[in-house]
TORPA-4810 file (N, C-alpha, C, O; in nm, 3 decimals):
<nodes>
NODE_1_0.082_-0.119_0.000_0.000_0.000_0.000_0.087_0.125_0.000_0.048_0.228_-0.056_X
NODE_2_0.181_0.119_0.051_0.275_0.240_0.089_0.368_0.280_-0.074_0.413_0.391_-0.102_X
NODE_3_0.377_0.168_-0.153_0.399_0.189_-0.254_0.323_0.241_-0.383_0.376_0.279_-0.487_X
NODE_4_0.184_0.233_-0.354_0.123_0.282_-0.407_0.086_0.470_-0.391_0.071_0.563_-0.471_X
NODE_5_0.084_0.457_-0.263_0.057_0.624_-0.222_0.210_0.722_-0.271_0.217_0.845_-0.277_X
NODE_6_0.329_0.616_-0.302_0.470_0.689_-0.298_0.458_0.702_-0.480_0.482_0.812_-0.531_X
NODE_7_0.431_0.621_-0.540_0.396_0.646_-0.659_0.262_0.725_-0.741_0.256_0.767_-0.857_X
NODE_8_0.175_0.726_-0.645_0.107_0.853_-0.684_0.153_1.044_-0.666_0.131_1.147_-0.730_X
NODE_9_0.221_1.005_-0.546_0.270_1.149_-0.538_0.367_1.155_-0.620_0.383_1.264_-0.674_X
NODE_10_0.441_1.070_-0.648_0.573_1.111_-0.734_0.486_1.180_-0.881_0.499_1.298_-0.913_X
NODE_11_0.391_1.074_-0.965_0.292_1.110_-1.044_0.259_1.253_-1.045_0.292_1.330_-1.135_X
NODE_12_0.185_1.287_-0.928_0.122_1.412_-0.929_0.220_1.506_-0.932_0.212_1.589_-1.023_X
NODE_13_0.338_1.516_-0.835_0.414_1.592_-0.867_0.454_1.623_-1.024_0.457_1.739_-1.066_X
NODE_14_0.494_1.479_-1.130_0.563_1.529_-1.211_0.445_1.599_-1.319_0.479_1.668_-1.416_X
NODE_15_0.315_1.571_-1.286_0.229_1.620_-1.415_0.179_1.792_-1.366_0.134_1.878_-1.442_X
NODE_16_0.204_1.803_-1.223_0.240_1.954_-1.202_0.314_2.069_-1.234_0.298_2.190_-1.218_X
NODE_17_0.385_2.010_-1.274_0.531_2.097_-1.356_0.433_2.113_-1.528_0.439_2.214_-1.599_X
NODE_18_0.383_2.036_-1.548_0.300_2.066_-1.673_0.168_2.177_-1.671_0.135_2.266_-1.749_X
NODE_19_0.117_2.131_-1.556_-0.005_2.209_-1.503_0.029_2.370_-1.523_-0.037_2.452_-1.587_X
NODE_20_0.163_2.392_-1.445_0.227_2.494_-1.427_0.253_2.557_-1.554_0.219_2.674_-1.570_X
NODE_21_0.306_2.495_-1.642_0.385_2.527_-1.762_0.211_2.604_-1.882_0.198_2.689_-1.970_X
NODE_22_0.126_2.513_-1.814_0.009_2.539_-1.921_-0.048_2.671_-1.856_-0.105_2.760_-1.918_X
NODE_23_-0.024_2.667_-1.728_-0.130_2.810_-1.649_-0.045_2.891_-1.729_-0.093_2.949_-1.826_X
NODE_24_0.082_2.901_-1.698_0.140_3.006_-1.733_0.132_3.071_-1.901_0.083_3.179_-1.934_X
NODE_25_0.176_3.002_-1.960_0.124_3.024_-2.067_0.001_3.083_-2.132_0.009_3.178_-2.209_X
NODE_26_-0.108_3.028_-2.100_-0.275_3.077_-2.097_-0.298_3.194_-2.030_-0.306_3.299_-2.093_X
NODE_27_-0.312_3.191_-1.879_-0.336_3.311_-1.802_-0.201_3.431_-1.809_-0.234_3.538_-1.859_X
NODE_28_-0.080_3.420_-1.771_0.013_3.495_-1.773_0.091_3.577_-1.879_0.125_3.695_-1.884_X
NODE_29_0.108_3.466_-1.965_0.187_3.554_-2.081_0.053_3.554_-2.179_0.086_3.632_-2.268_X
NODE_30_-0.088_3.504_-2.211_-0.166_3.513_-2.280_-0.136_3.498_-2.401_-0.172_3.574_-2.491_X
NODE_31_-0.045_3.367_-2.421_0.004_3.299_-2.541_-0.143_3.169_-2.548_-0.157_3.083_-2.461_X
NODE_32_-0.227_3.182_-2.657_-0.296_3.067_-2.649_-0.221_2.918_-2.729_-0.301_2.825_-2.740_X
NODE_33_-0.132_2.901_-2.762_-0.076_2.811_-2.760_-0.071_2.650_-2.682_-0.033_2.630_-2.567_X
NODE_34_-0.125_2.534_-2.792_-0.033_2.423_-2.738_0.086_2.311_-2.743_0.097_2.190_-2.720_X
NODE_35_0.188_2.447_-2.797_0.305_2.373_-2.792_0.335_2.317_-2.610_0.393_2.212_-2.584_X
NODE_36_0.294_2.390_-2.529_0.359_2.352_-2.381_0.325_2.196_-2.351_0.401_2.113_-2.301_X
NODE_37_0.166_2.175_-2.405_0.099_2.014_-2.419_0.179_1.964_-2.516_0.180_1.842_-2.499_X
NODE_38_0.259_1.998_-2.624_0.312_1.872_-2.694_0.423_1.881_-2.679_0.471_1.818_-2.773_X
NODE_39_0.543_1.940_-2.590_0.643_1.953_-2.583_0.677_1.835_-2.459_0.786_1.783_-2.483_X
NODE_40_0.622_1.789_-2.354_0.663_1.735_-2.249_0.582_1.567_-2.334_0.617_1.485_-2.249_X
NODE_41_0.536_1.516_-2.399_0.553_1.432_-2.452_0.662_1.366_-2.552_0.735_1.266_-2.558_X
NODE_42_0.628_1.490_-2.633_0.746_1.488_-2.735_0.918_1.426_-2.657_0.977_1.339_-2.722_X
NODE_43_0.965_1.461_-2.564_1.112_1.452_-2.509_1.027_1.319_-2.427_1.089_1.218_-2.460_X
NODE_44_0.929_1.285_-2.350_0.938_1.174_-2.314_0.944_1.032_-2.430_0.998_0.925_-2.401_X
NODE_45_0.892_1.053_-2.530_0.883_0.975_-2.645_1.015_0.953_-2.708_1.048_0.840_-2.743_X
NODE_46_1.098_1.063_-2.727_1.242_1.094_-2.755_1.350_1.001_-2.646_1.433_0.915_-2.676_X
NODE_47_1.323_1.042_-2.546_1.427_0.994_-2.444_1.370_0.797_-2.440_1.448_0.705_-2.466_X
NODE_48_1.275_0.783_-2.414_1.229_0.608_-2.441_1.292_0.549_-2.552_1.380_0.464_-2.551_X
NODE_49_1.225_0.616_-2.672_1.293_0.532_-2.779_1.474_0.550_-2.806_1.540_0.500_-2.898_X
NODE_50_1.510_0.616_-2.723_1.684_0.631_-2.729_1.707_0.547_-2.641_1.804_0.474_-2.660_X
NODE_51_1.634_0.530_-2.528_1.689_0.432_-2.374_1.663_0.295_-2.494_1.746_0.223_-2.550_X
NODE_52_1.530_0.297_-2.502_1.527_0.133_-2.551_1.601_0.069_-2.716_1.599_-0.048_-2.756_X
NODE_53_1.649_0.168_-2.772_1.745_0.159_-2.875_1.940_0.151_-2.808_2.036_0.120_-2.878_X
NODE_54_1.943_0.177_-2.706_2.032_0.162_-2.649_2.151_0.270_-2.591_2.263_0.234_-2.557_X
NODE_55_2.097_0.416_-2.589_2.188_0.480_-2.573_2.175_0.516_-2.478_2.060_0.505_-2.438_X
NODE_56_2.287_0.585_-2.370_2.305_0.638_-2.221_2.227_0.727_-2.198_2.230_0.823_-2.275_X
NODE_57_2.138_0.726_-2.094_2.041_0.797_-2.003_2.119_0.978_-2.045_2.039_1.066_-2.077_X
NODE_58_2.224_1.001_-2.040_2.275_1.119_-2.036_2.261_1.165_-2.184_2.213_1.276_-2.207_X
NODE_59_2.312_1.061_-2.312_2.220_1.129_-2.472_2.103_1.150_-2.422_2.050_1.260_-2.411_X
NODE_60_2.040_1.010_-2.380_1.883_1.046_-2.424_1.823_1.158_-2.392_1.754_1.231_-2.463_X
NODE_61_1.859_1.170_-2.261_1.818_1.342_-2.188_1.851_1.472_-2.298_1.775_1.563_-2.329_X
NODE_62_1.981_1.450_-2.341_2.007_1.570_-2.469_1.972_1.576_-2.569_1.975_1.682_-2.632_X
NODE_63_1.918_1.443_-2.628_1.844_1.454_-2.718_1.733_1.516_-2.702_1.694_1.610_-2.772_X
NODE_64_1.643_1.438_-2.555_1.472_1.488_-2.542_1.451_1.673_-2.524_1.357_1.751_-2.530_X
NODE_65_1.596_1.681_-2.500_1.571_1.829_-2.461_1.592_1.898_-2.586_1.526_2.002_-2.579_X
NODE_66_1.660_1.891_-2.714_1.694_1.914_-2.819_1.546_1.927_-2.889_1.500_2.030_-2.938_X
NODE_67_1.479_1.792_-2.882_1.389_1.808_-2.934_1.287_1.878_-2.860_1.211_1.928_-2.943_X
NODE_68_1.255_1.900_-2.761_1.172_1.992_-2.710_1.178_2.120_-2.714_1.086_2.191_-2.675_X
NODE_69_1.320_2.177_-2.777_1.329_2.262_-2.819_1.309_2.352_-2.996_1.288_2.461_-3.049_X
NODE_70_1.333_2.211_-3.022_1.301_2.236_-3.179_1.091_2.231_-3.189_1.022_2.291_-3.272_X
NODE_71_1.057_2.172_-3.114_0.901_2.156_-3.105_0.873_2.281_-3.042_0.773_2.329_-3.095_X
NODE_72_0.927_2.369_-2.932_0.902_2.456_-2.885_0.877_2.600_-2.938_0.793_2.686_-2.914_X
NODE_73_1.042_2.585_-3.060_1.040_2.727_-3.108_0.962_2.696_-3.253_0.966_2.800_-3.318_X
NODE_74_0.902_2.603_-3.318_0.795_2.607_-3.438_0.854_2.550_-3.521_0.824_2.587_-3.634_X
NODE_75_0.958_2.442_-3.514_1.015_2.415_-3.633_0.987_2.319_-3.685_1.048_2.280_-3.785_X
NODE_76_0.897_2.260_-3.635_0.806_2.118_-3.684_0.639_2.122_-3.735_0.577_2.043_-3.807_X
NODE_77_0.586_2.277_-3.649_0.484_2.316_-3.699_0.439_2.263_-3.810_0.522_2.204_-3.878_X
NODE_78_0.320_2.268_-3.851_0.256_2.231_-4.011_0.147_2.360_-4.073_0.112_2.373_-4.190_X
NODE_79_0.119_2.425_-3.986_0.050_2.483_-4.039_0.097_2.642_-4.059_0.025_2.720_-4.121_X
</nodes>
C-alpha cells in the first residue's frame, strides 16, 4: 500500500510541472498556444525510444531536450 501512495505522489508531482507550464502560458503571458501540451511528450517519447534503442540515459536526456526545443520554437509546426 505504501507503494502505491509513494507512486502517486511522485505522479502528481511530475504532471504539475505541466499544469504549471500550461497556467502560465494561458493566463500569464496570454500565449494561447499548445506547444507547452506537446512539448513534455514529445522529449518523453524521444528519451524512451533512445533508452530502448540503447543509448546512455545522459544522450537520451540531450536529445529529449533538443527536441523539445526544436518543437518549442515552431520548427516542426505544419501549419
Amino acid at each position: 500500500m505504501d507503494i502505491v501512495l509513494i507512486t502517486t505522489i511522485n505522479e502528481a508531482l511530475l504532471w504539475s510541472v505541466m499544469a504549471i507550464g500550461v497556467f502560465i502560458m494561458y493566463k500569464i503571458l496570454d500565449i494561447p498556444g499548445l506547444s507547452a501540451e506537446g512539448v513534455f511528450p514529445l522529449g518523453a517519447a524521444i528519451y524512451a525510444s533512445q533508452v530502448v534503442a540503447g543509448a546512455s540515459p545522459v544522450v537520451a536526456t540531450t536529445l529529449a531536450v533538443v527536441g523539445g526545443f526544436c518543437r518549442f520554437s515552431g520548427r516542426f509546426d505544419s501549419y
